[in-house]
C-alpha positions in Angstrom: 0.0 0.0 0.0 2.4 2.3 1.4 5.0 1.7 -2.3 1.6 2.3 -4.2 1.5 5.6 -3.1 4.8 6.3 -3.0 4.8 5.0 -6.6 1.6 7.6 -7.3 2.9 11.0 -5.3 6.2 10.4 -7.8 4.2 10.0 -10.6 2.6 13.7 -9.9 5.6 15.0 -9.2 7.3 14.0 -12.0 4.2 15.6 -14.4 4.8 18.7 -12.3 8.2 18.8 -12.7 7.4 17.8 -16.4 5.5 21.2 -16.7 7.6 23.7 -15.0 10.4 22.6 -17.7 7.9 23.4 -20.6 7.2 27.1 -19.1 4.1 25.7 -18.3 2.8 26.5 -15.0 0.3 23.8 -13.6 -2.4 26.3 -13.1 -2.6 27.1 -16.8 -4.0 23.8 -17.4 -6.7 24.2 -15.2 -8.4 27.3 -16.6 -6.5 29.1 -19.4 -9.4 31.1 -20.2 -10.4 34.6 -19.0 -14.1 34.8 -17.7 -15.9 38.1 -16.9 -19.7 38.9 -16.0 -20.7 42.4 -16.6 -24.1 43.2 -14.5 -26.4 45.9 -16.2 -29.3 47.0 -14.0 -29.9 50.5 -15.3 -31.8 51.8 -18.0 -29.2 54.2 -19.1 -27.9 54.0 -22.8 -24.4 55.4 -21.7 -24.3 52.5 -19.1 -24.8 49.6 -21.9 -22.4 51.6 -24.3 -19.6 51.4 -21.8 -20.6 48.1 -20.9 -20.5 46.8 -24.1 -17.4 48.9 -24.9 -15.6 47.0 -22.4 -16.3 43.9 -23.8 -15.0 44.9 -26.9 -11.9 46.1 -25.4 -11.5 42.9 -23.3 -12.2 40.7 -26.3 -9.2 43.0 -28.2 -7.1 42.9 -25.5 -7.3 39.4 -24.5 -8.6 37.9 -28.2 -12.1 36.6 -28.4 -10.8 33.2 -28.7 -9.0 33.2 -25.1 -12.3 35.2 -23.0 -15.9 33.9 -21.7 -17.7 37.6 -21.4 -21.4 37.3 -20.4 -23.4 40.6 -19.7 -26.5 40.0 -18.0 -29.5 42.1 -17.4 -32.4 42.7 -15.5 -34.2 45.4 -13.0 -34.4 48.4 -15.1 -31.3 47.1 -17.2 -33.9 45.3 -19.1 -34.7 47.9 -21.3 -32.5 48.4 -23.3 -32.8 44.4 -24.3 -36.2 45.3 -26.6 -36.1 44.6 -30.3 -36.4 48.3 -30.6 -33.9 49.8 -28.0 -31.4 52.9 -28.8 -28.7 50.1 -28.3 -30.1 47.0 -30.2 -27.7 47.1 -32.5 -24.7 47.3 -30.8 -26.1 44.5 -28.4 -26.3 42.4 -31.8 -22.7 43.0 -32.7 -21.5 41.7 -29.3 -23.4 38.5 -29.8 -22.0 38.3 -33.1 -18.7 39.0 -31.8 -18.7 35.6 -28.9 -20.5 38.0 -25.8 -23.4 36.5 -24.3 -26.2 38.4 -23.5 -28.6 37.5 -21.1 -32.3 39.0 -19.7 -33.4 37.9 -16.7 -36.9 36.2 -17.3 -38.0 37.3 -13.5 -37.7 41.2 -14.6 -39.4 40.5 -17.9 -42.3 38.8 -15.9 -42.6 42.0 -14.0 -42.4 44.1 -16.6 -45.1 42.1 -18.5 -42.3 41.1 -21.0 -42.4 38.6 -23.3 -39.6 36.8 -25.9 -41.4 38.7 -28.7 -40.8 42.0 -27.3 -36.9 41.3 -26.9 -34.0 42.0 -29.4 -34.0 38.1 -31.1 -30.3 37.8 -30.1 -30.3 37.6 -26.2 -30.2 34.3 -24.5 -32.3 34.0 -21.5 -31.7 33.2 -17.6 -34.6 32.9 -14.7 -33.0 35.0 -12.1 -30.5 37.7 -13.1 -28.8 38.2 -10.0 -28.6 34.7 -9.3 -26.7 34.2 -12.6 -24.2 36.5 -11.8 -23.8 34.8 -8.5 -23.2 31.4 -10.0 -20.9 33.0 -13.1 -19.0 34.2 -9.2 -18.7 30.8 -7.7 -17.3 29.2 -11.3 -14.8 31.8 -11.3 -15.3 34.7 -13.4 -14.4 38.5 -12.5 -17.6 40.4 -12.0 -17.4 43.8 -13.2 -20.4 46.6 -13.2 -19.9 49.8 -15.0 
């Protein structure tokens, strides 16, 4: 028992070891991916602009390929998710671009909302806030403009 794991701690090390002489540090394995949530609870069309000028910037910055952005919205934030907001089509140009962007189905209930009333390229969440949370607890950096 005791030269099984002997054999097993020296096989870890070894792959650690194995790493660290590639440049590669063990970490990187485990998430080499940036991940970012972006709340937007205001209905303020200079608020979504920067948001969704920060996801641009992060996605030039980092490169689309190497970042999981999601913006999510709901309370007031909704807004600016209609088919027919002053926004709409830089919201579509983010999705097009790898963000996801998310309305929170609790706010739309409120607000007598329906899927039909929403720019067509927005995913959908039941709770905004708890989305966020849970984006939180998997990792990603949480940023509200």
């Amino acid at each position: 028992m005791m030269k099984q794991m002997h054999k097993t701690m020296g096989a870890l090390l070894g792959g650690l070891l194995l790493l660290g002489a590639m440049g590669m540090p063990a970490a990187s394995l485990a998430q080499d991916r940036a991940r970012m949530v972006i709340q937007v609870s205001d209905n303020d069309p200079a608020k979504w602009n920067l948001a969704l000028n920060n996801a641009k910037n992060i996605q030039k910055d980092i490169g689309k390929d190497r970042v999981d952005l999601e913006i999510v919205a709901y309370g007031p934030g909704i807004g600016m998710l209609k088919a027919e907001s002053e926004v709409a089509n830089r919201i579509q140009e983010a999705v097009d671009s790898g963000v996801q962007v998310m309305a929170c189905e609790n706010t739309m209930r409120n607000q007598k909302l329906n899927k039909a009333d929403m720019n067509a390229k927005v995913g959908y969440v039941s709770s905004g806030v708890v989305e966020i949370m849970q984006k939180q607890q998997q990792g990603y950096a949480y940023l509200r403009p």
